[in-house]
PDB file of N, CA, C and O in Angstrom:
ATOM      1  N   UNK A   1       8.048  -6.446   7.296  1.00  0.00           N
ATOM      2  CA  UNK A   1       6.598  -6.524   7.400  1.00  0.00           C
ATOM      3  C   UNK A   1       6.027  -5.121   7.522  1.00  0.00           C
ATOM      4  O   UNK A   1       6.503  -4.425   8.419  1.00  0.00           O
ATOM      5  N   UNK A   2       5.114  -4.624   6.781  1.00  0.00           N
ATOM      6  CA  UNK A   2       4.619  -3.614   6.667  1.00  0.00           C
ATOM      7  C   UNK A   2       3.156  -3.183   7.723  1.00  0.00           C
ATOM      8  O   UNK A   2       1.975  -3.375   7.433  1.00  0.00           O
ATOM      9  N   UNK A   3       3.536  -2.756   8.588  1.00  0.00           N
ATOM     10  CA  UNK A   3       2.723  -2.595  10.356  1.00  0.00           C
ATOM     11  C   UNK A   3       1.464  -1.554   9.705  1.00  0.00           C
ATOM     12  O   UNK A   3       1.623  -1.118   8.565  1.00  0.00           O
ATOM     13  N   UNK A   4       0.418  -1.247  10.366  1.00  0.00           N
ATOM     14  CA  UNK A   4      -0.597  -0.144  10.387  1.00  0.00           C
ATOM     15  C   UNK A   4       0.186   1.258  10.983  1.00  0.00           C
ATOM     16  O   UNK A   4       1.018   1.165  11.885  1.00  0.00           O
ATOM     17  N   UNK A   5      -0.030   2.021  10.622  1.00  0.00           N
ATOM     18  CA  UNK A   5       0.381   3.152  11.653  1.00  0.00           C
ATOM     19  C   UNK A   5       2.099   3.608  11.107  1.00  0.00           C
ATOM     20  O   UNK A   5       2.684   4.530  11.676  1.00  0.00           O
ATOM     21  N   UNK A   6       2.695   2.895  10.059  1.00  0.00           N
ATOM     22  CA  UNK A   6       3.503   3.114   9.689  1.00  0.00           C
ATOM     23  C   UNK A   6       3.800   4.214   8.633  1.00  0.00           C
ATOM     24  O   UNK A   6       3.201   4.226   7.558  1.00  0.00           O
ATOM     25  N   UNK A   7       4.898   5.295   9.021  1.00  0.00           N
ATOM     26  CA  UNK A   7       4.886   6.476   8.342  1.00  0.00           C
ATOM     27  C   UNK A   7       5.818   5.647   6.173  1.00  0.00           C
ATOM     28  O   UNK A   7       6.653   4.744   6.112  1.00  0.00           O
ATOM     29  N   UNK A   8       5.438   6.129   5.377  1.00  0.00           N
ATOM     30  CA  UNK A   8       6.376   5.957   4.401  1.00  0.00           C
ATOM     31  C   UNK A   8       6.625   6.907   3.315  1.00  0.00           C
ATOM     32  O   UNK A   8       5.736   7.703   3.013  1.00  0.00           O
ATOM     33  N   UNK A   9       7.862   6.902   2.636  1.00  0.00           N
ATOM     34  CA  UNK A   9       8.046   8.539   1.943  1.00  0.00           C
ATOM     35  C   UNK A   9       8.116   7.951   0.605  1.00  0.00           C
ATOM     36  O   UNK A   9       8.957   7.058   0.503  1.00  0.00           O
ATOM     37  N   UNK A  10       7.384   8.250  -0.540  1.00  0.00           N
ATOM     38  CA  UNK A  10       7.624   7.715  -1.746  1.00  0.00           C
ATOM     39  C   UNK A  10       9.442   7.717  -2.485  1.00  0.00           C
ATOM     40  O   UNK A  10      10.165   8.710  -2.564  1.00  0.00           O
ATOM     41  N   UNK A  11       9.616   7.001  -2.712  1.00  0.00           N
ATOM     42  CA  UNK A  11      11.487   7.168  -3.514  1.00  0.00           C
ATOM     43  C   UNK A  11      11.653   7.813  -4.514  1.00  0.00           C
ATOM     44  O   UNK A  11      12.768   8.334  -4.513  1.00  0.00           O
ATOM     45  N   UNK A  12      11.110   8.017  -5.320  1.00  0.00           N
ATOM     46  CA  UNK A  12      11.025   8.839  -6.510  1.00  0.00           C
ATOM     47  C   UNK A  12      10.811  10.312  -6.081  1.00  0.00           C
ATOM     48  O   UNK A  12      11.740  11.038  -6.435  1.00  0.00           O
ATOM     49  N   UNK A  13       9.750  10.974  -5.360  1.00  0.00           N
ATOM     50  CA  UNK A  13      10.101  11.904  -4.412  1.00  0.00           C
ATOM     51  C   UNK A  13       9.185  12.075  -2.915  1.00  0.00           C
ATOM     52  O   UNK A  13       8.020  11.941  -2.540  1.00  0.00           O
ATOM     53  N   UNK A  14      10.614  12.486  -2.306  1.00  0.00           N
ATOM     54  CA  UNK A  14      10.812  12.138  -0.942  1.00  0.00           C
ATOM     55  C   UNK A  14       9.958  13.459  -0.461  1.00  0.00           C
ATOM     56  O   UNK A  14      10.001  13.680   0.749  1.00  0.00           O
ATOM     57  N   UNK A  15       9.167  14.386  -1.292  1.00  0.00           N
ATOM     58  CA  UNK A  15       8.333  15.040  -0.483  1.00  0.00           C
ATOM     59  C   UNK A  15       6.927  14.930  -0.655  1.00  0.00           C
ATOM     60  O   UNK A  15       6.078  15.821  -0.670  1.00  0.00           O
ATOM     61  N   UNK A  16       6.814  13.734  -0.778  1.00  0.00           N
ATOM     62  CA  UNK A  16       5.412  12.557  -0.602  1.00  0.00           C
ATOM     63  C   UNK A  16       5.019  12.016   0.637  1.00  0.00           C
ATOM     64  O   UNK A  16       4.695  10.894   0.248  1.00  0.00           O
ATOM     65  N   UNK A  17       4.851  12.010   1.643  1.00  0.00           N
ATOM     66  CA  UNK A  17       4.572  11.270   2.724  1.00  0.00           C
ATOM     67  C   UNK A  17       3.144  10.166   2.662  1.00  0.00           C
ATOM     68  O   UNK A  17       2.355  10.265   1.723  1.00  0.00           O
ATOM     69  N   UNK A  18       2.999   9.433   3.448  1.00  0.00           N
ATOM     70  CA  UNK A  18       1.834   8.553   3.584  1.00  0.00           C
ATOM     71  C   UNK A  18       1.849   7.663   5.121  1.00  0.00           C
ATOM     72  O   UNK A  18       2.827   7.232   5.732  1.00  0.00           O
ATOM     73  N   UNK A  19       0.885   7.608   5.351  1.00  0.00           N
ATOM     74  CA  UNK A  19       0.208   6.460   6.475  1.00  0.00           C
ATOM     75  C   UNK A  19      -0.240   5.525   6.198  1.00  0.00           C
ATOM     76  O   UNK A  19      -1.275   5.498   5.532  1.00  0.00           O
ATOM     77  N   UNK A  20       0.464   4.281   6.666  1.00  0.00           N
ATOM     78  CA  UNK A  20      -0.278   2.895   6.025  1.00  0.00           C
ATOM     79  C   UNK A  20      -1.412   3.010   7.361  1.00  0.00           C
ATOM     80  O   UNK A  20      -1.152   3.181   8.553  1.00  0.00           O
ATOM     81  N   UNK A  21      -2.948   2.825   6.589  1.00  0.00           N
ATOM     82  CA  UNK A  21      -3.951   2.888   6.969  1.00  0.00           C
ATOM     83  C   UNK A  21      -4.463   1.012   7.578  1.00  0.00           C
ATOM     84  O   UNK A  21      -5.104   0.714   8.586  1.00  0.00           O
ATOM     85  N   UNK A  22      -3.829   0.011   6.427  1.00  0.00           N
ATOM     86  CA  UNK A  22      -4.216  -1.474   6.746  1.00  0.00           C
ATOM     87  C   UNK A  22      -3.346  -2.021   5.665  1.00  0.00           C
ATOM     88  O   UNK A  22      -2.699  -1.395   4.825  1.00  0.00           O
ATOM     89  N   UNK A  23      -3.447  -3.265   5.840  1.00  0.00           N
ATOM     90  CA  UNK A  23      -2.804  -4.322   5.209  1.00  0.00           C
ATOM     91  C   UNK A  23      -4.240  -5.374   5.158  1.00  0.00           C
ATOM     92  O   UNK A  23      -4.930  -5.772   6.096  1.00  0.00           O
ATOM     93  N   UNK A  24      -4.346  -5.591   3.924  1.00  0.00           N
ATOM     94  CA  UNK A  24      -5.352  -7.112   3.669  1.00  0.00           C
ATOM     95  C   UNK A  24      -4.680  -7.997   2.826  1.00  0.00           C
ATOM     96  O   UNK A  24      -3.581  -7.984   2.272  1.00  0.00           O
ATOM     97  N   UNK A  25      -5.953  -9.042   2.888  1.00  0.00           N
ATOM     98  CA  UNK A  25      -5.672  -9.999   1.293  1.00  0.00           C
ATOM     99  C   UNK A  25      -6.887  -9.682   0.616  1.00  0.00           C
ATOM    100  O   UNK A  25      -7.916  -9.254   1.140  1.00  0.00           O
ATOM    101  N   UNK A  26      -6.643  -9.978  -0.858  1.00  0.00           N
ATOM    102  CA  UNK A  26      -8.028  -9.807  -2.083  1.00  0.00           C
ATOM    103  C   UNK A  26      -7.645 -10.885  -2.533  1.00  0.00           C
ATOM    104  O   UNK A  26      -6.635 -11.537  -2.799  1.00  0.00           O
ATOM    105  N   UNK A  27      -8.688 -10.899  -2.548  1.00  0.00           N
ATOM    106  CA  UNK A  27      -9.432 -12.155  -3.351  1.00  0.00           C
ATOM    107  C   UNK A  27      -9.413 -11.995  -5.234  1.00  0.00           C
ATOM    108  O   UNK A  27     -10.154 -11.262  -5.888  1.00  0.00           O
ATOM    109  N   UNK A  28      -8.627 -12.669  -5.625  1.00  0.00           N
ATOM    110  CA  UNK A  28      -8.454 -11.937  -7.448  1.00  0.00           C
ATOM    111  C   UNK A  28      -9.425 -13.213  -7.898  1.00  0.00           C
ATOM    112  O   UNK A  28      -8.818 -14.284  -7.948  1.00  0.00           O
ATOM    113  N   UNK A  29     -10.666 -13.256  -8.192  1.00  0.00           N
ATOM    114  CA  UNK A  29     -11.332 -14.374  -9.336  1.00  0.00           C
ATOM    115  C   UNK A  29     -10.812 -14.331 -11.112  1.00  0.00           C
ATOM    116  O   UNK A  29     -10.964 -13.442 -11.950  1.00  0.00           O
ATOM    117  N   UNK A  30     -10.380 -15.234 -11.179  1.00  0.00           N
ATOM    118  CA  UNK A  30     -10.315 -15.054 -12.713  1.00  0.00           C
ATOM    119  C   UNK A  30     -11.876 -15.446 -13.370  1.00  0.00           C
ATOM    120  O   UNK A  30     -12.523 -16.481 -13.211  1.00  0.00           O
ATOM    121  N   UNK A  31     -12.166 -14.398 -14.048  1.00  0.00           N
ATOM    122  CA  UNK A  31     -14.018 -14.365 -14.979  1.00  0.00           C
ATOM    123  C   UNK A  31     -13.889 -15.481 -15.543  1.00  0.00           C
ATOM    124  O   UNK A  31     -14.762 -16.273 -15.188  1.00  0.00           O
ATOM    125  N   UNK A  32     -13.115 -15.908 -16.327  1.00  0.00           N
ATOM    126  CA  UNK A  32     -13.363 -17.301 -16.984  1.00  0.00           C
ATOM    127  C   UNK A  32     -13.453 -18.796 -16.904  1.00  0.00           C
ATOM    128  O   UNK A  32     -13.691 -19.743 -17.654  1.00  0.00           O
ATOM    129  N   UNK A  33     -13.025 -18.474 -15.112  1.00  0.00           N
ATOM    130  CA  UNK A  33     -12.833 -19.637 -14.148  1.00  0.00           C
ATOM    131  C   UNK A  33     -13.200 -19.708 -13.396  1.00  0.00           C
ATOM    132  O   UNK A  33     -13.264 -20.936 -13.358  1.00  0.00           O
ATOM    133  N   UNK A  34     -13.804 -19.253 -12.117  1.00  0.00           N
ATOM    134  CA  UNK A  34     -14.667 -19.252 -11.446  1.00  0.00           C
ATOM    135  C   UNK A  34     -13.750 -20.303 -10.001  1.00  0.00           C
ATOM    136  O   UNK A  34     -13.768 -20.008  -8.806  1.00  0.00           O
ATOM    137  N   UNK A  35     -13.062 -21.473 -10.616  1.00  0.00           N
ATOM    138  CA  UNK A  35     -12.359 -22.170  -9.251  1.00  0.00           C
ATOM    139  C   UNK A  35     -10.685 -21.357  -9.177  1.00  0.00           C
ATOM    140  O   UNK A  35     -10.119 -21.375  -8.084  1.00  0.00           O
ATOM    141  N   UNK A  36      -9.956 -20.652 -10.419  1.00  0.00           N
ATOM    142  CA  UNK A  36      -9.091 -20.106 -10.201  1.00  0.00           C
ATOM    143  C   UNK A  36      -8.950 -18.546  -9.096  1.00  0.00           C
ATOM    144  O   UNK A  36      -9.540 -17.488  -9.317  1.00  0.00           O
ATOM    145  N   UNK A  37      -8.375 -18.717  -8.380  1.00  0.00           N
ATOM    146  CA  UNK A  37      -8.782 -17.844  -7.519  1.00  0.00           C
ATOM    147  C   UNK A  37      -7.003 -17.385  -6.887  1.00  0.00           C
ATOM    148  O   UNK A  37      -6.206 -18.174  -6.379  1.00  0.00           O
ATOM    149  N   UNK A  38      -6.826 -16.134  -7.097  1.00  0.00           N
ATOM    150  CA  UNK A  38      -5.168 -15.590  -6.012  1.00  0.00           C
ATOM    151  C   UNK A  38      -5.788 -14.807  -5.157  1.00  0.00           C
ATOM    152  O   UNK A  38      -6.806 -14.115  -5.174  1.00  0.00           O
ATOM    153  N   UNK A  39      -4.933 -15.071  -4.382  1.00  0.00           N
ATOM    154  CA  UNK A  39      -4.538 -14.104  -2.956  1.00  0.00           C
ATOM    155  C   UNK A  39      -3.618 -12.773  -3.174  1.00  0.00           C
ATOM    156  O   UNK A  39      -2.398 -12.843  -3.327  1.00  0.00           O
ATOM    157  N   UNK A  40      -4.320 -11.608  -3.170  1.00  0.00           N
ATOM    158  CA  UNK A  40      -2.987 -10.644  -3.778  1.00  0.00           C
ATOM    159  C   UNK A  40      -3.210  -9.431  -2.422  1.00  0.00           C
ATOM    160  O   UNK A  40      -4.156  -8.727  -2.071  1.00  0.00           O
ATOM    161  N   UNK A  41      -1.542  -9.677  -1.828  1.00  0.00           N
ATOM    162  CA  UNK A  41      -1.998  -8.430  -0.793  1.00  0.00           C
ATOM    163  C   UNK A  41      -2.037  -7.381  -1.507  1.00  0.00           C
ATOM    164  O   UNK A  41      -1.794  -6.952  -2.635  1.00  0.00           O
ATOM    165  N   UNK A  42      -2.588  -6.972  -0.051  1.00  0.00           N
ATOM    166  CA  UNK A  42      -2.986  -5.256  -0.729  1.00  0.00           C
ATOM    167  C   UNK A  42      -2.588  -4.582   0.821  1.00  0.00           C
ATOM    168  O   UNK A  42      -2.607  -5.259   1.849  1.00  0.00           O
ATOM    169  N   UNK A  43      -2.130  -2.734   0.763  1.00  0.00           N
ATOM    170  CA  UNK A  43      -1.771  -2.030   1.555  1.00  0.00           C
ATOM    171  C   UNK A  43      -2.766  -0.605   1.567  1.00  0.00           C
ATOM    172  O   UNK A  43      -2.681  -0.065   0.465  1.00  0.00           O
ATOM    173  N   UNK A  44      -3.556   0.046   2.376  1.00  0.00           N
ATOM    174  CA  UNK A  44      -4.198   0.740   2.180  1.00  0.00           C
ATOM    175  C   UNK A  44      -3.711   2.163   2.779  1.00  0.00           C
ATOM    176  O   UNK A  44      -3.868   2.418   3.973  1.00  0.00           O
ATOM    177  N   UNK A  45      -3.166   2.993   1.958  1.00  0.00           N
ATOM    178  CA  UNK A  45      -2.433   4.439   2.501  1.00  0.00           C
ATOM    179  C   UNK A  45      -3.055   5.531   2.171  1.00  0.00           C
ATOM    180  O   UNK A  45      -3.827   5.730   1.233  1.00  0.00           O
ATOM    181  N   UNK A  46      -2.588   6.407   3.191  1.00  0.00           N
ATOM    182  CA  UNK A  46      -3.643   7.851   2.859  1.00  0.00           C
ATOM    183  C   UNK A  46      -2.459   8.851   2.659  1.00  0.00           C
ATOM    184  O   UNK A  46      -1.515   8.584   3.402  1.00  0.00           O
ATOM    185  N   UNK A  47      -2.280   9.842   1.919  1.00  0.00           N
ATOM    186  CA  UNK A  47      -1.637  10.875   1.523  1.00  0.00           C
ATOM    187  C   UNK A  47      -1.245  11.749   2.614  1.00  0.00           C
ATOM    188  O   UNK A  47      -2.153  12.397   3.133  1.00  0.00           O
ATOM    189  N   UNK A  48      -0.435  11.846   2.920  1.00  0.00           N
ATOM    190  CA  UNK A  48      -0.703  13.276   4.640  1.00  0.00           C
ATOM    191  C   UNK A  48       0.289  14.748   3.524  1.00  0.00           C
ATOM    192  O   UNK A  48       0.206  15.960   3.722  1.00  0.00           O
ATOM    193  N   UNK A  49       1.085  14.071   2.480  1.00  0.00           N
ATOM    194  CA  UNK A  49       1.672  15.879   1.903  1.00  0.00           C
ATOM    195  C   UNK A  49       1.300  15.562   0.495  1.00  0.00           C
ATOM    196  O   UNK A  49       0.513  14.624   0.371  1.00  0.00           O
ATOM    197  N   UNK A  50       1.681  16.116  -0.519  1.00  0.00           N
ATOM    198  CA  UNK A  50       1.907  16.570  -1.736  1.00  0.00           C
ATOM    199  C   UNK A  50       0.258  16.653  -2.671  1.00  0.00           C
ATOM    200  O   UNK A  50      -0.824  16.714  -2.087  1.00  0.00           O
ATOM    201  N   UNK A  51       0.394  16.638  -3.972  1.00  0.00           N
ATOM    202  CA  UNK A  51      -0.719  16.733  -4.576  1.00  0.00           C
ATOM    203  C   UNK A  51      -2.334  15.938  -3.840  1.00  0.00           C
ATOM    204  O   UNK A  51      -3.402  16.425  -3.469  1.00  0.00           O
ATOM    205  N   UNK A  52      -1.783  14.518  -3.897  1.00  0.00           N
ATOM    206  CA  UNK A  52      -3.022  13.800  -3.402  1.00  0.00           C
ATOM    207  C   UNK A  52      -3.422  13.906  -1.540  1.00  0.00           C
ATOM    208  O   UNK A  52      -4.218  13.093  -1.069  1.00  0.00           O
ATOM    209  N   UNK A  53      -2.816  14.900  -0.711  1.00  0.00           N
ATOM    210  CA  UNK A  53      -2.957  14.966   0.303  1.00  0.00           C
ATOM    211  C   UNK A  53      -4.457  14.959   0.695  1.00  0.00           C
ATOM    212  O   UNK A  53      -5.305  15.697   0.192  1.00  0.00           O
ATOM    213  N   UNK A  54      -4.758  13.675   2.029  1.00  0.00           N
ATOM    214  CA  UNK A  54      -6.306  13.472   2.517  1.00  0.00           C
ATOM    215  C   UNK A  54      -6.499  12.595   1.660  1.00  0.00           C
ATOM    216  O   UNK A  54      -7.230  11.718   2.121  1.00  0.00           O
ATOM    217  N   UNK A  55      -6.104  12.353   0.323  1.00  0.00           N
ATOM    218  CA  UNK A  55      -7.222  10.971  -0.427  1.00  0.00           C
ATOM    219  C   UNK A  55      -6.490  10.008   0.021  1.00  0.00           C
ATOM    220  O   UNK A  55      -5.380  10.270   0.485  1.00  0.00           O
ATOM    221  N   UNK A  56      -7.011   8.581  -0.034  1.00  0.00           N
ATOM    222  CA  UNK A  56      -6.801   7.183   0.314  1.00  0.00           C
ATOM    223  C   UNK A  56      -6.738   6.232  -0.923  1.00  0.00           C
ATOM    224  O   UNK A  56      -7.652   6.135  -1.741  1.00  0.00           O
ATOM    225  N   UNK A  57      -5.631   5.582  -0.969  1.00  0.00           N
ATOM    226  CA  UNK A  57      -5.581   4.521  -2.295  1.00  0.00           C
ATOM    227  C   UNK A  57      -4.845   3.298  -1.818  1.00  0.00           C
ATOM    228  O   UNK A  57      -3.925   3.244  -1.002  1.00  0.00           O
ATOM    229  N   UNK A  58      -5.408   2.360  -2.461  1.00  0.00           N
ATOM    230  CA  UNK A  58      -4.714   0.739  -2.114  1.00  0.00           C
ATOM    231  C   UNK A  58      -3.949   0.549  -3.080  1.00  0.00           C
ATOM    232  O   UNK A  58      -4.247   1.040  -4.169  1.00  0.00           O
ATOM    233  N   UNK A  59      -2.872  -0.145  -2.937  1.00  0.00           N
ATOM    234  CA  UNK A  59      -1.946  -0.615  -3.790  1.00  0.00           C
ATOM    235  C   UNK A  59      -1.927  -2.234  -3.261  1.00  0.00           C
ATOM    236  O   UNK A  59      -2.222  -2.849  -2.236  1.00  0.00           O
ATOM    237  N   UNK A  60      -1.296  -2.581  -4.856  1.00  0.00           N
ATOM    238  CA  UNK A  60      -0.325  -4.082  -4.441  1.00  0.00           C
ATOM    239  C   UNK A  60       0.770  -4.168  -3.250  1.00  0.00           C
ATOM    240  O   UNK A  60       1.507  -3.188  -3.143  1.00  0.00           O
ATOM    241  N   UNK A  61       0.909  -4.994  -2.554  1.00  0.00           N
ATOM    242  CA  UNK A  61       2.168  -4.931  -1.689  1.00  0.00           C
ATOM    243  C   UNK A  61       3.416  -5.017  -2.585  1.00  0.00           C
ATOM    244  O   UNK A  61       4.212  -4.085  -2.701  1.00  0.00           O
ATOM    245  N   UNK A  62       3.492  -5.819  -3.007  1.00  0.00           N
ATOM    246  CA  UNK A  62       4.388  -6.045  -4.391  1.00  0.00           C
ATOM    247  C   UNK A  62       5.124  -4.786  -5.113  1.00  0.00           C
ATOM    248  O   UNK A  62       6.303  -4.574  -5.395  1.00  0.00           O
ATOM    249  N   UNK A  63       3.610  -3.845  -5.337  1.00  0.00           N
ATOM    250  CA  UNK A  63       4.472  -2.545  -5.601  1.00  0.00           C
ATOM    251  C   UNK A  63       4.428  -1.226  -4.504  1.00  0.00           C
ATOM    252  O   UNK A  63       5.129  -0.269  -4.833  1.00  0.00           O
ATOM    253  N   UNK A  64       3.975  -1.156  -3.753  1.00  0.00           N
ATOM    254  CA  UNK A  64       4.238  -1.005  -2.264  1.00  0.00           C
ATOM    255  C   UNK A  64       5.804  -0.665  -1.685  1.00  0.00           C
ATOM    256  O   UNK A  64       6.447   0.348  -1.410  1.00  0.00           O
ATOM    257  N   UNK A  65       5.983  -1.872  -1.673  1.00  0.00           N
ATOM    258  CA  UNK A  65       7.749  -2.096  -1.575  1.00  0.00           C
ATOM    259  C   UNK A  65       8.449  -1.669  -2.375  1.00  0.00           C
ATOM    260  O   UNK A  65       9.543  -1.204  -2.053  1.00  0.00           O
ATOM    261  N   UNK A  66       7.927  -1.708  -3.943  1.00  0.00           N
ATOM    262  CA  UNK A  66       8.829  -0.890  -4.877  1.00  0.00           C
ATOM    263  C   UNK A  66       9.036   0.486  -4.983  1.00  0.00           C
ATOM    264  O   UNK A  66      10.023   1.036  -5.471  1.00  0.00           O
ATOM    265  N   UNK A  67       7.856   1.112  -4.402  1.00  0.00           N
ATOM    266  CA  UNK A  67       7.739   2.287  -4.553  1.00  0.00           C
ATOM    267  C   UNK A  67       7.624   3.234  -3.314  1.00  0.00           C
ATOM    268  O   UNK A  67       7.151   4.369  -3.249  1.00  0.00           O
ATOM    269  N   UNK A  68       8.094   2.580  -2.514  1.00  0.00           N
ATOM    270  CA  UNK A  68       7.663   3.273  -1.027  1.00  0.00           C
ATOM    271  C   UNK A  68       8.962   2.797   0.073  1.00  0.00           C
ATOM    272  O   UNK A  68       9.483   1.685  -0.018  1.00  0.00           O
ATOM    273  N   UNK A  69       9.276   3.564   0.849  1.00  0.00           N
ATOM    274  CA  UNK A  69      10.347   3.268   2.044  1.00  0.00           C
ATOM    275  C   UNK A  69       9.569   3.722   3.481  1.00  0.00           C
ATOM    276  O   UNK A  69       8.953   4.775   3.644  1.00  0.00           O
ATOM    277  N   UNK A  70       9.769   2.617   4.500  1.00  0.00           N
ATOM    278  CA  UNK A  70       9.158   3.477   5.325  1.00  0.00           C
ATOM    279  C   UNK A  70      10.531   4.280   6.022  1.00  0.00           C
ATOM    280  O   UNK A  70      11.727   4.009   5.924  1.00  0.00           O
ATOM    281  N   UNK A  71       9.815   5.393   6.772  1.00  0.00           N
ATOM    282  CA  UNK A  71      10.927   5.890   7.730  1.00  0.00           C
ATOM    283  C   UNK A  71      10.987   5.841   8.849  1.00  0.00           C
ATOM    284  O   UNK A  71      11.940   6.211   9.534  1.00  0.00           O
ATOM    285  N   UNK A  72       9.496   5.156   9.397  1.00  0.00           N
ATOM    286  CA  UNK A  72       9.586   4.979  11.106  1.00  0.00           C
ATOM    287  C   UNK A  72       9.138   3.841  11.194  1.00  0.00           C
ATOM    288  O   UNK A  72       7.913   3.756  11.108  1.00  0.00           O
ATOM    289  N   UNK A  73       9.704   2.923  11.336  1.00  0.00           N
ATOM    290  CA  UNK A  73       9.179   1.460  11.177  1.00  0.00           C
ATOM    291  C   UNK A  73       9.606   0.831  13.304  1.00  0.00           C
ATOM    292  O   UNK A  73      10.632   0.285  13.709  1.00  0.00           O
ATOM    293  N   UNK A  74       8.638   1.139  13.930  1.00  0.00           N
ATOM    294  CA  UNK A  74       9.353   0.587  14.787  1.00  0.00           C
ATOM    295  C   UNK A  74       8.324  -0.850  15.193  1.00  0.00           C
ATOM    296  O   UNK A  74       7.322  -1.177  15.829  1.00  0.00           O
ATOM    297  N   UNK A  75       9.497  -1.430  14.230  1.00  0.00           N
ATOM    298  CA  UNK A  75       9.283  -3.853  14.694  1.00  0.00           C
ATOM    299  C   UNK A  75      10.095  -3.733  15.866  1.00  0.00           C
ATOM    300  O   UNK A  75      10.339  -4.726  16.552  1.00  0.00           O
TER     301      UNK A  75
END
């Protein structure tokens, strides 16, 4: 389970750091349907090293996990 306050280092490279800022759900409407409706988490992290350091971006949880390890996870 992916906590607030949790440090994580990207895998591809490990001199990426980030802070998970929140965890939600979104709401996905499909335009052509209006009653079709998903639930898609989402993880909201902020940059603390490399190029994007200080900006904030949400991802899928889905790819979240694919692309991210945490290193201080204390559950």
């Amino acid at each position: 389970m992916i906590k607030q306050g949790v440090l994580v280092q990207y895998k591809t490279d490990i001199s990426v750091l980030a802070e998970v800022v929140m965890t939600y759900d979104k709401m996905d409407v499909d335009p052509d349907c209006n009653e079709s409706v998903a639930i898609v988490g989402m993880v909201k992290i902020i940059y603390l090293t490399g190029p994007d350091q200080g900006n904030s971006r949400s991802i899928r949880r889905r790819n979240f996990t694919h692309f991210w390890k945490a290193i201080n996870n204390d559950s």
